[in-house]
Every structure is written in C-alpha cells, then in structure tokens.
Residue, then its C-alpha position, 0 to 999 in steps of 0.5 A: x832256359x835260364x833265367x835272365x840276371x836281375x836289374x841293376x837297380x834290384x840289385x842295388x836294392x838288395x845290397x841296400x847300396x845306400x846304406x855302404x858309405x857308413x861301414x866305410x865312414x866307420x873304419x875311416x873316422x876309427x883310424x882318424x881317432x887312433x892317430x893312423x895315416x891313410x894307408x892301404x891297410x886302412x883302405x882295405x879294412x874299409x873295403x872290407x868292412x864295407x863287403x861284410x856289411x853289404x854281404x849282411x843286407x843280401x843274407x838277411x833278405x835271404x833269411x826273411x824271404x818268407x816274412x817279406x812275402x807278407x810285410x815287405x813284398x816289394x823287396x827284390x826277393x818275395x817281388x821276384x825281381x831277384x832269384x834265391x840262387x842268385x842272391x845266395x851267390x851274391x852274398x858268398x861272393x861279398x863274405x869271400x872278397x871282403x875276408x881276402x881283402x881284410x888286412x885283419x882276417x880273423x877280426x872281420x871274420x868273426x863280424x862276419x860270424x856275428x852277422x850271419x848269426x843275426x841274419x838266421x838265429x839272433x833277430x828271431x829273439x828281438x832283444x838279442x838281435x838288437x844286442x848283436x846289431x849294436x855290437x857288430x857297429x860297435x865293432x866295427x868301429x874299433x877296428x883302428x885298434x886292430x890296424x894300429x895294434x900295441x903302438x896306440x896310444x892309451x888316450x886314444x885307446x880309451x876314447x875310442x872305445x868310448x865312442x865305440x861303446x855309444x856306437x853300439x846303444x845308437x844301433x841297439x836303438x836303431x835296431x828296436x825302432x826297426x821292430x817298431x816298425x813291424x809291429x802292429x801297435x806300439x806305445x808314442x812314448x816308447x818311440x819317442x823314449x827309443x828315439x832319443x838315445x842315439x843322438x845322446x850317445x853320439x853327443x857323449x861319444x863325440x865328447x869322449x873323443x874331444x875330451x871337451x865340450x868345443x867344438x865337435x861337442x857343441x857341432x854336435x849338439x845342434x842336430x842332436x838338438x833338432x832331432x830331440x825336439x822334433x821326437x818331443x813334439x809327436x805324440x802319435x808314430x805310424x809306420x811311415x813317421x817311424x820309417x823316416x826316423x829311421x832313415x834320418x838316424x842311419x844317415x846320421x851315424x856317418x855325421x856322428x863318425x864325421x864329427x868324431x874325426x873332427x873331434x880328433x882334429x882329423x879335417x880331411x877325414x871328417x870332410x870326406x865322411x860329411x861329403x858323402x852323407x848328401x850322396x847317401x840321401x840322394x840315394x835313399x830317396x830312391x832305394x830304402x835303407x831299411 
C-alpha cells in the first residue's frame, strides 16, 4: 500500500514557506541598486534564488533528521508528518527548476553547491557553517552584478558590494544566535554581543548605498535603534527570547533590502519588498522560520 502524500501545510512547513519572500527581496533590491529595470531576467533569478533557497531548508531537515528526532521533533520529518523519500524528492525537484530557471546557471549553481555543502559537511563545524551561511545571503545579494555584467556602473558596483559584504556578517550573527539556540547554556553577554551586529551592518550597508546619512540611513536608524535597545535591556536569554530575536531579525533582512532599494531611490521596488514583510509575520506566526 503507498503511503498517503503529506499535508499541505507540513509541506509548507518543510519548505519554511515563510522564510521565501527574503531570497526574492534579495535579488530585487540588488538589481535596484545596479540601476537595472524589472525585466525577465530579474524574475527569474528571483525565482531562482527563491527555489535554491527553499530547496536548502527541505535538505537541511534531511540532513538533521536524526538531530531533530531529539531537539526539534515537532518537524515535519522526525514527526512523520512527512516521509524521507518524499522530501528527498522534493528538494531534487527545487535544485533542478531553480537551475533551469536561473538566467545565470553557473552562479546559481555554485549557491547551490555552497548550500548543500552547508546542509551536510559545513554546520558539523559551527564556525565554518556560519561563515558559508553569510556568504550564500551574501551572494545571493550580488547577484545584480551578474544580471548586469560589465555595463555597471563602478559606483554602484562598490556599493553593492558593501552592502553585500554587511549582508553576509548579518547572516553570519544570525547563524551563531541559531547555535545559541541549541545550546544548553549560554553567556547573556554573548547573545546580546551577537545580537547587535546585524542592525549595525545593515545601517552601514544601507549608507553605503545612500552615499549619505539622509534618508534611508536615518529610516534605518529607528528600528536599528528599538532592537539595540531592546537587546540592552536583557540580561538573561532563554531558548524561547533567543528564538524570537531570531524571528525578528530574519523578518528584518527583507527591511534592510527595503531600505536599500529606497536608498538607491528605487520606490516601487522598496515598497514591494516592505508590502510583503506583514505576509511573511503573518506567516511566521503559524510556521516557524527556523
């Protein structure tokens, strides 16, 4: 007898459907800084990095299957809500599309070389799956460079790089809460210490962009604010205050893609990005992002 195909919603869970609008927001607010125009290039490498990126989130539950039997068995794998070979299936299935719609293959070929590296081999050394997460966002984020190729400007080049550049210590902070989280105990301070890079990088890459400190800078500035004060007033971080920090700050790496296209005076792509971040709360509030 075959098994019956899993819920919809254990897939979505899977998928982390929540966490997709980001990938997207990365490639969109990239091109806006490089100066390109929507075109279908720019949809599909979103759509593209959008598929890698879900297709990263089925194999690392593949990978961690027996790590989450114990630390997280409310997943859709350990749970049984979702079979191995279905989600092996499904993670081919978003690798492969996501190549055949990449309008730059070989680039989105070695993110998806880098994030099946992580999945297996890189986060059993925390550091170095730290450092390969932040490079992938990193990457990921540069990849106006790739859709514009020699005819960008140098300006925007540098910037974008910049912003790129801070990009990736965000993640690489982000990375090192989510090994905060699994740990049995951990120091307040080093939270809090880990917990103030990103909205410090992200001020200084949304001023990269801007070239001044008005007025994606000082936008930037208020919720970079709240959050540093926030992070200040705790002393004590449990598992649950570390989770929420998490969520807070991969909700705010599509505001910080918001407000570097705003920076680059792109209205309509910043908009766009900023419209979506209430869809992806609503979403979290019912499926994890981590």
């Amino acid at each position: 007898m075959t098994a019956a195909p899993p819920g919809w919603l254990s897939v979505l869970r899977l998928c982390r459907i929540g966490t997709w609008f980001s990938p997207a927001a990365d490639v969109l607010a990239s091109a806006a800084i490089v100066g390109l125009a929507w075109s279908g290039d720019v949809g599909r490498a979103m759509a593209a990095s959008v598929l890698l990126y879900g297709a990263g989130m089925v194999w690392n539950d593949v990978a961690d299957v027996g790590t989450d039997r114990v630390q997280r068995p409310e997943r859709p794998l350990p749970s049984g809500q979702v079979s191995m070979a279905f989600a092996v299936a499904l993670g081919t299935a978003l690798l492969a599309i996501g190549l055949l719609l990449s309008p730059c293959r070989g680039y989105h070929a070695g993110i998806a070389g880098l994030v099946l590296f992580y999945d297996f081999l890189g986060k059993r050394v925390e550091w170095l799956g730290a450092v390969v997460m932040g490079l992938l966002r990193g990457l990921n984020l540069a990849t106006g460079l790739l859709l514009a190729g020699p005819a960008v400007a140098e300006g925007a080049e540098r910037a974008l790089l910049v912003a790129a550049g801070c990009y990736a210590l965000y993640i690489l902070a982000v990375t090192i809460l989510g090994i905060f989280e699994d740990a049995r105990s951990v120091s307040g301070r080093a939270v809090a210490a880990v917990q103030a890079v990103p909205p410090v990088v992200a001020l200084a890459g949304v001023a990269a962009v801007q070239g001044a400190f008005w007025p994606a800078p000082a936008v930037a500035a208020l919720p970079a604010s709240w959050f540093l004060r926030r992070n200040a007033r705790r002393r004590e971080w449990p598992q649950a205050e570390i989770r929420r920090s998490m969520t807070f700050l991969l909700l705010g790496t599509m505001l910080y893609t918001a407000l570097l296209a705003f920076a680059a005076g792109r209205w309509p792509e910043a908009v766009g990005i900023a419209s979506a971040i209430p869809v992806a709360r609503a979403i979290a509030r019912r499926i994890a992002l981590t």
